[in-house]
Structures are given as C-alpha cells and as structure tokens.
N, C-alpha and C positions, 0 to 999 in steps of 0.2 A: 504494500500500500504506500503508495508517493505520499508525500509531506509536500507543505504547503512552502514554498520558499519566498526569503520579500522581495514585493516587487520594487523594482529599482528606481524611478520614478517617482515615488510616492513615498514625501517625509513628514515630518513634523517638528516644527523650530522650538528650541527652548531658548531664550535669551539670560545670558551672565555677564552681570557687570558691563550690560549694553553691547554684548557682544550676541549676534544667532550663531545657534548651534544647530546646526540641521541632526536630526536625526529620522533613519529607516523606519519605514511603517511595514510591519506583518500582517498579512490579510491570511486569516485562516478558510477553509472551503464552507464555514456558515458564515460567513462575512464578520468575526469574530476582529479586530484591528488592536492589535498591539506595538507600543514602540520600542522598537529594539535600540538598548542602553549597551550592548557589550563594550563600545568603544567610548563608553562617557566618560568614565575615572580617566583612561588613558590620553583622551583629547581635554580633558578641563581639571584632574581632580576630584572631581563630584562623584558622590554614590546617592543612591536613593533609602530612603527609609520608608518601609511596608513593614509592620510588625503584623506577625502574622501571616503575612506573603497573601493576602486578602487580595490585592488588587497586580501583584508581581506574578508572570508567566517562567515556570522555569524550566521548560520543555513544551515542544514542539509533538503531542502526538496524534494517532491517528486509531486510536483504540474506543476510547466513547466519547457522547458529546450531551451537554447538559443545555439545557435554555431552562433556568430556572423560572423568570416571569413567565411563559408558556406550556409549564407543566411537561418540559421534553425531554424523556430517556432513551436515548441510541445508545445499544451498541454494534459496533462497527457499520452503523447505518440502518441497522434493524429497530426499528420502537419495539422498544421495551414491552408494553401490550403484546404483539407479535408473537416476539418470543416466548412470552410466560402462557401464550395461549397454544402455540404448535409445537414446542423444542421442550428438548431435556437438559438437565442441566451438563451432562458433560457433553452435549451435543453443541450449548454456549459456551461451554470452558472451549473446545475447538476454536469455535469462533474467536474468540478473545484474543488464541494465543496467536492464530494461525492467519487470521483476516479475511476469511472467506468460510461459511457453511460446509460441513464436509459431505462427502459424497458417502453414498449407504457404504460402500465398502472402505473408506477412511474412518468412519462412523463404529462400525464394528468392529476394526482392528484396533482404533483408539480406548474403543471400552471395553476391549478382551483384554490389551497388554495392562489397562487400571485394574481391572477384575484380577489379574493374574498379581499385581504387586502390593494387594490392599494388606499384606501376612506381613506382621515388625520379628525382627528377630528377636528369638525366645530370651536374649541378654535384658529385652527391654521390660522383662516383668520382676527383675532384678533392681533395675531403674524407678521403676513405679514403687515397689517396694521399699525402698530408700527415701523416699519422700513424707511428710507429712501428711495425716488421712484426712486434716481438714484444711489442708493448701487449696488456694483457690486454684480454680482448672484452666487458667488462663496461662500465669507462670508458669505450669505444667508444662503446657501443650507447649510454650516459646520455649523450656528448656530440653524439649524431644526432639523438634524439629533442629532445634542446634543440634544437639546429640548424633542426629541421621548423618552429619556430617564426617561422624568418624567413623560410622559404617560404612563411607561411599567417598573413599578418600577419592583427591584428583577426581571427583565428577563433572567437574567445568572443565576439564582442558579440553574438551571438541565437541563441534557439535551432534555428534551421534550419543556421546554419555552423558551434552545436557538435555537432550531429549529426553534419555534415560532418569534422569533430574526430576524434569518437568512431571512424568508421570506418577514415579514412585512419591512424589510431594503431592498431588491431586487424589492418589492412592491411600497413601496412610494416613491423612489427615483427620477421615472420620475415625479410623483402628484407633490413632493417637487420643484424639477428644470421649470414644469410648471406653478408653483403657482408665484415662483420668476419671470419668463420671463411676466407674464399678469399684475402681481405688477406693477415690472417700464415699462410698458407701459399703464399704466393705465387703463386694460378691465377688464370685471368680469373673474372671478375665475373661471375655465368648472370643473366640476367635471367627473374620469371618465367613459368609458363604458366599462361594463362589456362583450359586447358581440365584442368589439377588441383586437386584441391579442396586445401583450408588445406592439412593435415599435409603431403601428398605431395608439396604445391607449395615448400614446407618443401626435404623432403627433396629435392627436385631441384635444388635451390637447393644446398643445400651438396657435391652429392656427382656432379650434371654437369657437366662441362668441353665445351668445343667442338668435342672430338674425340672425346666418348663419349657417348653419350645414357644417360640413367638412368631408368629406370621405376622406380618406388616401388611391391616387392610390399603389395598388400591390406593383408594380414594385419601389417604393420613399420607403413605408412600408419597401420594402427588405434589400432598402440599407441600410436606420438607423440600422433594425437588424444586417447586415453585420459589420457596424464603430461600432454596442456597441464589437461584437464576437470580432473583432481585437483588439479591447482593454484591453478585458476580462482579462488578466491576463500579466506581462509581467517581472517576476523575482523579484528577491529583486533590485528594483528602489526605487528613494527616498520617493514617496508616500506609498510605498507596506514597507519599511523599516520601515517609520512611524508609521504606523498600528502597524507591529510587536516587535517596542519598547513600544509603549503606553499600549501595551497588556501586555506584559514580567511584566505589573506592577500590573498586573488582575485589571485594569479599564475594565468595560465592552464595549461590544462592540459598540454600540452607539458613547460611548466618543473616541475609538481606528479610528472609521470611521471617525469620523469629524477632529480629529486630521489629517488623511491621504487625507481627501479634501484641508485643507490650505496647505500642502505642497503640493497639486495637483496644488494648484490656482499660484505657484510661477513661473514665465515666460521661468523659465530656465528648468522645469518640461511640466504641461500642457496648460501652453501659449502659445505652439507652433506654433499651428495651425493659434493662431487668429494672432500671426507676421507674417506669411505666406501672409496673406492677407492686412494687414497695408502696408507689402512690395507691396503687387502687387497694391493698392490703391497710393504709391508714386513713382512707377512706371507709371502709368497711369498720375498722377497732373504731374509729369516732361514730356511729348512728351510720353508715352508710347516706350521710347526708349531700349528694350531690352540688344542689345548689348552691348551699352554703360554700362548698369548697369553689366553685367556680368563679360566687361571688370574692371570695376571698383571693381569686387568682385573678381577677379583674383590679385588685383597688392597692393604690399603688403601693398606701403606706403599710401594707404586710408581707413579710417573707413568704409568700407560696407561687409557686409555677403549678402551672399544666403540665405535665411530661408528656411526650408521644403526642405535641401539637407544632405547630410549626415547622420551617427546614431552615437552617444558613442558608439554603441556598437556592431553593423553591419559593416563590412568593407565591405562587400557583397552589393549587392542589397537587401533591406528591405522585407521581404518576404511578407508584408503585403502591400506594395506601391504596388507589381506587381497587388494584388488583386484587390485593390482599383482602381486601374488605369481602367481596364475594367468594373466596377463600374461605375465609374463617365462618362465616355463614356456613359453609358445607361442610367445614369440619367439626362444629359446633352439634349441628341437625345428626352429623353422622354417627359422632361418640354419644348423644344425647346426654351433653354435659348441661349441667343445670347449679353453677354456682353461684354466691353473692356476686364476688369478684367480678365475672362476666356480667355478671346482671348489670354491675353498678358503670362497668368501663360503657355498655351499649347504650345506657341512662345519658353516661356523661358525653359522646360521640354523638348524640341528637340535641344536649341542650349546646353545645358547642356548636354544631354544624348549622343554627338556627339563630344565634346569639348575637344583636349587631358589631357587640367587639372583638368578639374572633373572628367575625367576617373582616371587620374594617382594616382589623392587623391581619388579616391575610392569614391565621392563626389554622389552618385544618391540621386532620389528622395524615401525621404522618407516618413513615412504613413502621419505625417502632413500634409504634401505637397498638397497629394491627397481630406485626409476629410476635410483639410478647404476650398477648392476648391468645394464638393459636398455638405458641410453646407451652402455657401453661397447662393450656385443654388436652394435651399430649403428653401430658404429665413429665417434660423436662422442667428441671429444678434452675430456679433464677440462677444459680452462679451461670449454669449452661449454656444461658441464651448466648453471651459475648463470642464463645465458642463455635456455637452453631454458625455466627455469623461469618467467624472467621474461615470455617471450612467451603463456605461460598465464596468469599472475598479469595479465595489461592487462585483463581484461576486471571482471576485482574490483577492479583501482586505479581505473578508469576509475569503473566504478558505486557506492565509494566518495567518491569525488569529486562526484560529481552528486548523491548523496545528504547531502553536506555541504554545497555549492551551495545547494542549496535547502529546505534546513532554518531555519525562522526561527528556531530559537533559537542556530543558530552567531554563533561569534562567532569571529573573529583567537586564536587560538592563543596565550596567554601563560602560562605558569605562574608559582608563584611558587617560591622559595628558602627554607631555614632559610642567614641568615647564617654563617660560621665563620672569619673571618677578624680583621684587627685593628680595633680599637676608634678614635674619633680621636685622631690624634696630627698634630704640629706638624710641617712641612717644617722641613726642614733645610740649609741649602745647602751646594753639594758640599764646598767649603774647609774644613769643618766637620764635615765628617761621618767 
C-alpha cells in the first residue's frame, strides 16, 4: 500500500523575528493536511510543543483511518460496520497486517499455521506458577509475551521467522490471557483445541476445567470474535504509539508488544471498560438510583463522570458502540441474563441517549460502554476485560510495527523538551551547604 508523499508545491509560512519560513504541507488520501517540521530546528532552532502529541503527526500510515466528527472507522479502507458484519476476526488481523482481504486459500493457511501455534511451552506453567495468584492479569500477560522472546531467540533476523513472529504472537495471546485468568483463580491450566476456531478456543480456554467440558454456544463465540475485530486496530493511541516507539529502537517484536500491553493496562487507556462496570457496581450499593447519578454527573461542582460515555476522539457516535449495542442485545436474550447491573447500565444508556446534555456535549455511549456490559454477561471477571482487549489490539500493534519497520523515513524515537528547571549553578559541598 503506497503512502501519501508531500506535494511539492504546497507550503505553509511560519514567520520568526519577521522572517517567512516556508514550510511543506502533507496531504494524506482523506485530505487529512499536515505541516511537515523535520527541517525547523535545523533551519531556525525552533521545536514545537504538543504535550500529548494531540495535535503532532508522527508517522505516515496507511493501516486505518479515523474521522472522529463523522463517526468513521476504516480499516485498510473497509468500514468498520462491514467488517464486524461479514469477516472474522483473524480474517481482519490478515487485513491489518497484510493490506488486502485474503483469499479463501490465504485465509485457511493463515488460520491453520495460528491453530497449529496456539500450545506455550510446558516451561510456561513453571512461569505462571512463580507469580502471585492475585497479580493483576495485565502484568502477567506483558511479562509472557516478553518471556516468548527467549523461547524464539533471533526471530527478527528475516522475514520468513518474522512471519513466524507475527503468528505464534496472534496464536498464544488468548493461551497467555487464559493461563493468567485459571492462575488466580486457582484451576488447572486447559490446554487448547485444535478443532475450535480463535474466539471459542478462547473461550474454552478460560471457562473448561478437566472435569467439565465447555462448548462455546455460536452465537457468545461470535461476539468475542466481534469485541476482538473492534478492537483490532484503532490509530496511533497510546498503546499503538508504544509499540511504535519501542520498535523505532529495532527491539524486537516481543519486547515492542509487551511494552504496548503496560501502556494498555493504564486506566486512562484500556481500563475503560472495567470502570464502566465498578460504576454501575456503585450505582447499584447506593439505591440503584440512576438519575441521581447522572444528575450528579451533569453538575459541575461534584467529583462524578459517566464512564463508557464519550471518545477523545469521536464527537460523533462511536461507530463501534452502534455495533456493539445490537451485540449485546443478542447476547443478553441468548444467556437470558437478568441482572441489576445490566438493568441499571440499559436505564442509564436511554436516560443519556435522551438527555439534552449529553447530547449537546456530544457525550454517547461508547464501545467501552457496551463490551464491559457483554464481558460481564459472559461471566469474565473485570480485571479480564483490559486483557481481552489486548488480545484484539495484537493484530494492529503487530501491523503497526511492521509498518514502522519498514518505512524508510523512520527513524529511533526521540523527542525533544522545552527546559524548566534551574539555570547553572556551582556545586557545593555537603559541609557547606
């Protein structure tokens, strides 16, 4: 997939000290227009200050694309819709990594050679065993995936054993997040099978023991595959930024992915979901009283949010909440789950969706909202959600990553600073001071 390069023509002047500074304009292929700075410090001294990098571009790519004000999720050019209505999800991890839909027989060779690598070596229930049984499963799973690295030394030196890579990481990630979730709750380890696809093998994984067999109904199967696609990829966010700094330093992949789990595990990232649910849990211990809480989340002068309302970066409706939404519908009817919790989150999803201040702030439900509402009803345990999310997000770190790889104009990760500390001054020794 070609990148967009700038065109030559078209700049934009900065003026210093009465001087113009022309500078190159970047027209991305949705008419996205950024100005490119590599040459500013070099030609004046100047750097920019973007805390946050909110409004700074720091790659060029060609994997998804966001229009937040118009509710728009592509990946590789597919709406989002689309895919979570025909595709599987490692039929979109293809997509992600490779840039084109695979063909039935790419399709089946890609989900035999994952079927075939989903088994951790027996050394890793030595590893789980070594850990604390009430470690959150977040750490966990970022200190495996490192770990994988010493079982699969030299796996970056060519492109045939980072393929090899690419797989056995989209492979063991659900084995990994299932091995953590049977740890701290004390059951044996399920190893998986071979004869169920991703999700269900998933799900069999967390929820068989060796004295109960567990079939994954269809329709629950579907959903997990549905929350990993939505996840699957979602721009340069802080975990996908992660990746693609730790990479800029050709640390292998391995160490680039576990790097982009702890910044997945941080609350402000993919904690989302499971405060989604803490809320509606103290929602419930106070009266289950809805409006009160919304009223209290409207006014300015007290500490309460909505969780699972809003996006950084959708002022629209979340295009992946709409999805969800009729999702969890099905999966709710299908387990015939009938709890407060749910009760109170569907209460609180219409007096919101109705309310003129969540309209006016643009305030809808978004996809948090929904899969920690459908993870619950599936009975994974809130530390899990972050997890779950992460096992969707490999296929967008992953093809991040290889799209930073081989980009020629990356370079090692540095930014710079505005100073604010002190000026020089003279040491002093201690007896003196």
């Amino acid at each position: 997939m070609s990148q967009t390069s700038p065109v030559a023509d078209a700049t934009a002047t900065l003026t210093y000290n009465g001087k113009p500074i022309p500078l190159p304009l970047v027209t991305g292929s949705e008419g996205e227009t950024a100005i490119d700075i590599q040459k500013l410090r070099a030609g004046t001294g100047l750097i920019t200050l973007d805390p946050g990098f909110g409004n700074t571009g720091a790659c060029r790519s060609a994997i998804t694309f966001i229009d937040g004000e118009r509710g728009i999720l592509r990946y590789r050019g597919y709406d989002i819709a689309d895919l979570a209505e025909h595709s599987t999800f490692l039929e979109v991890a293809w997509l992600l990594l490779y840039g084109e839909l695979p063909t039935q027989g790419e399709l089946e060779g890609f989900s035999g050679s994952v079927t075939h690598h989903t088994l951790l070596h027996e050394n890793f229930r030595r590893f789980f065993d070594s850990l604390p049984k009430d470690a959150h499963p977040m750490p966990v799973c970022a200190a495996a995936v490192a770990a994988l690295a010493t079982f699969y030394q030299g796996a970056d030196d060519a492109d045939a054993t980072l393929h090899d890579t690419v797989v056995r990481l989209i492979a063991k990630m659900p084995t990994i997040a299932a091995y953590s979730y049977k740890h701290s709750i004390g059951q044996p380890l399920m190893y998986p099978r071979n004869r169920l696809a991703y999700s269900a093998n998933l799900l069999h994984m967390m929820f068989a023991t060796p004295c109960d067999e567990f079939d994954p109904d269809p329709v629950i199967a579907r959903a997990m595959d549905l929350l990993l696609i939505l996840h699957a990829d979602h721009e340069q966010n802080c975990s996908t930024s992660t990746v693609r700094v730790v990479g800029s330093s050709r640390a292998n992949l391995f160490a680039s992915i576990s790097a982009g789990i702890g910044a997945l595990w941080g609350p402000l990232h993919g904690g989302a979901n499971q405060q989604v649910i803490e809320m509606l849990e103290r929602i419930e211990a106070e009266g289950g009283h809805v409006q009160k809480f919304v009223d209290a989340a409207k006014d300015k002068t007290q500490n309460s949010r909505l969780m699972g309302f809003g996006h950084r970066v959708y002022k629209n409706y979340d295009p992946r909440a709409a999805i969800l939404k009729k999702s969890c519908e099905d999966v709710l009817q299908r387990l015939g789950v009938h709890s407060r919790q749910l009760e109170i989150a569907m209460k609180l999803e219409q007096i919101a969706l109705h309310d003129e201040y969540f309209i006016s702030h643009k305030l809808y439900p978004n996809v948090d909202f929904y899969s920690g509402i459908i993870y619950r009803a599936l009975g994974i345990p809130a530390n899990m959600f972050t997890v779950m999310f992460a096992i969707g997000r490999m296929p967008g770190w992953i093809a991040q990553w290889l799209e930073g790889r081989n980009d020629p104009d990356s370079r090692i990760a540095r930014p710079r600073q505005i100073y604010t500390g002190a000026t020089q001054r003279a040491y002093v020794p201690a007896e003196r001071r």
